[in-house]
C-alpha positions in Angstrom: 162.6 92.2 58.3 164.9 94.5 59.3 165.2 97.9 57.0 163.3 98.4 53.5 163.1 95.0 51.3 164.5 96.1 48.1 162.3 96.2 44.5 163.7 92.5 44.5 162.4 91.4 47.4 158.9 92.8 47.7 158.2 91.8 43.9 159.2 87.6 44.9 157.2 88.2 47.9 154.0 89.5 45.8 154.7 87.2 43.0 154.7 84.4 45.6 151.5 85.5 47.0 150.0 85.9 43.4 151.0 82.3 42.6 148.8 81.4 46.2 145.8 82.8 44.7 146.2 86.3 46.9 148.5 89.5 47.8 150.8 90.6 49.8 150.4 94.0 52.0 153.7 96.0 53.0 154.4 98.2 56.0 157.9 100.0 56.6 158.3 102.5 59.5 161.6 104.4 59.1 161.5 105.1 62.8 161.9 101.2 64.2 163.5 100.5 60.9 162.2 97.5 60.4 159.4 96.4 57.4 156.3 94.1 57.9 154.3 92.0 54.7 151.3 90.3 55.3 150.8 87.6 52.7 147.0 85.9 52.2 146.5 83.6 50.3 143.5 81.3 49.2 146.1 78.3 48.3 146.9 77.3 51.5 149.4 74.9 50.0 151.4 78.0 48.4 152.7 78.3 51.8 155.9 76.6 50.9 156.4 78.4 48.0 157.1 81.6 49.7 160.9 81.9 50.7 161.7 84.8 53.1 164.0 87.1 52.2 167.6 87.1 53.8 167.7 88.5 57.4 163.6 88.5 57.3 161.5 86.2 59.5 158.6 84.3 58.2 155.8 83.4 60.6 153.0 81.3 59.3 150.1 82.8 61.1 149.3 86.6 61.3 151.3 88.6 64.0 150.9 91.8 65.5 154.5 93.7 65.6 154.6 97.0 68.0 157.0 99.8 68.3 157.0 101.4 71.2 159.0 104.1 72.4 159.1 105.2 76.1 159.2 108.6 76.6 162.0 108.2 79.2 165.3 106.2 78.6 165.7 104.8 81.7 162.1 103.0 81.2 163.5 100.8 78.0 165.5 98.0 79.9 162.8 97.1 82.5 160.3 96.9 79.5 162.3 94.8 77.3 163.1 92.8 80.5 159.4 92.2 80.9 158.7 91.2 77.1 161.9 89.8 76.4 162.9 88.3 79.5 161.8 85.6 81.4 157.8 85.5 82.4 157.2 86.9 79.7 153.7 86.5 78.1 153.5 82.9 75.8 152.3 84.7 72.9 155.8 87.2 72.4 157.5 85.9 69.6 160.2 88.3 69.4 161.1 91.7 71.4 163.9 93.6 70.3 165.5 96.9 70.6 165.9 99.6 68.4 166.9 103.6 68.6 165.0 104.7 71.2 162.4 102.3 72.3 161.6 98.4 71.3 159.6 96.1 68.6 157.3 93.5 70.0 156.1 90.6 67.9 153.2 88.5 69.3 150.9 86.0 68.4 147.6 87.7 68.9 145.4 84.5 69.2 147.7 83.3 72.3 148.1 86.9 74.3 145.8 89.4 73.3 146.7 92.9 72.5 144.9 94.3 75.7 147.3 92.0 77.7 150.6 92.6 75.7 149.8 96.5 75.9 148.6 96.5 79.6 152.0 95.5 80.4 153.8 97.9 78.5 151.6 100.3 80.6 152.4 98.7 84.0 156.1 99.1 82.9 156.0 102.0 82.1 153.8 103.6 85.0 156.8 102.0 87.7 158.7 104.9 85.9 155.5 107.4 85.4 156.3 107.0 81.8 154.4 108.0 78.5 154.9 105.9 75.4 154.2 106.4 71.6 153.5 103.2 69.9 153.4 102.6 65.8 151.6 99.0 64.7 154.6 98.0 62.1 152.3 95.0 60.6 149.8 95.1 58.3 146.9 92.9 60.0 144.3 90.7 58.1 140.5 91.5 58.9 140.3 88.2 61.2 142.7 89.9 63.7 141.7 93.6 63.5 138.4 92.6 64.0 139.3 90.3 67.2 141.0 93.2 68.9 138.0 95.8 68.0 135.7 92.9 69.7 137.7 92.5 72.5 138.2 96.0 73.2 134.6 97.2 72.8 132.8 93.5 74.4 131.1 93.2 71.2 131.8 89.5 70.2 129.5 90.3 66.9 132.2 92.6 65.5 133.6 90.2 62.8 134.8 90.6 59.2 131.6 88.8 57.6 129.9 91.9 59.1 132.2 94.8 58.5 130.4 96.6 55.4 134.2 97.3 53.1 134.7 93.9 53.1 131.5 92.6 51.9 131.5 95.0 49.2 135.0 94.1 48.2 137.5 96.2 49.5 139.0 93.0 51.1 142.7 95.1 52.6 140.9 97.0 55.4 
C-alpha cells in the first residue's frame, strides 16, 4: 500500500489474520513510501475474510516487492521500460515509480529473483550504473529459503531445516 497504514488499518489486517489462525508481519520504508504486510494463516478459508485497505493491493500468494534506486537519473526510464513495459518478465506484477528510483512487485515462484535482479543489472550496466535496492516485503520462510537455494545451488536449504524455525521462532 502506498504510505503508512494507519493504527486502523494494520489492527483489521492483524485481527484478520488472528481470526485465520496466524499473523500478519509489517514492512514500511519511508524512502519508496510505500508499506508491505505479509499475512499467514493456517485457515486457508480466512482468505476472504481479509479486506484490503483502501488504495492497498491484496495478492493471494507471497510476493517479493523491490525498491531500487539507480544511482544515475537518466537510468530510471529504460529500467522501468524493461519491468514495466512490454517483454517484460511473466512474474512482474506491478512496477512503479517513486522519488528517485522504482518498486517492483513479482511473483517469485514464476520469475525468480536472480532473473528479475539480473535485469535490473543489465539495465543498468547499458548506463554503467550502480543501484541501491531495499526488499519492501516481509517474506515467509517458503520464499526466503527458495532464493537462498537458488542462489547458493543448494536445493536442501528449506524451512523444515533452518534451526529458528524448528525451534519456534516461525517470523525469520
Amino acid at each position: 500500500m502506498e504510505g503508512v497504514p494507519t493504527d486502523k488499518q494494520r489492527h483489521a489486517l492483524e485481527e484478520a489474520a488472528r481470526r485465520g489462525g496466524g499473523h500478519a508481519t509489517w514492512r514500511s520504508s519511508a524512502a519508496a513510501g510505500r508499506s508491505y504486510a505479509s499475512i499467514a494463516l493456517t485457515n486457508p478459508e480466512a482468505v476472504a475474510s481479509i479486506s484490503s485497505p483502501a488504495g492497498a493491493t491484496l495478492y493471494e500468494k507471497a510476493i517479493i516487492a523491490l525498491a531500487v534506486f539507480p544511482a544515475l537519473a537518466e537510468a530510471l526510464p529504460p529500467l522501468l521500460d524493461a519491468l514495466a513495459g512490454d517483454g517484460r518478465p511473466a512474474g512482474i506484477l506491478a512496477c512503479r515509480a517513486i522519488p528517485k528510483g522504482l518498486v517492483v512487485e513479482w511473483d517469485p515462484s514464476v520469475s525468480g529473483a536472480r532473473l528479475v535482479t539480473g535485469l535490473v543489472d543489465a539495465e543498468l550496466g547499458r548506463f554503467a550504473c550502480g543501484r541501491t535496492s531495499e526488499l519492501l516485503s516481509p517474506l515467509p520462510p517458503e520464499v526466503t529459503t527458495a532464493i537462498a537455494a537458488d542462489g547458493l545451488q543448494a536445493e536442501q536449504i528449506v524451512p523444515q531445516r533452518v534451526l529458528e524455525l524448528q525451534i519456534g521462532n516461525d517470523r525469520v
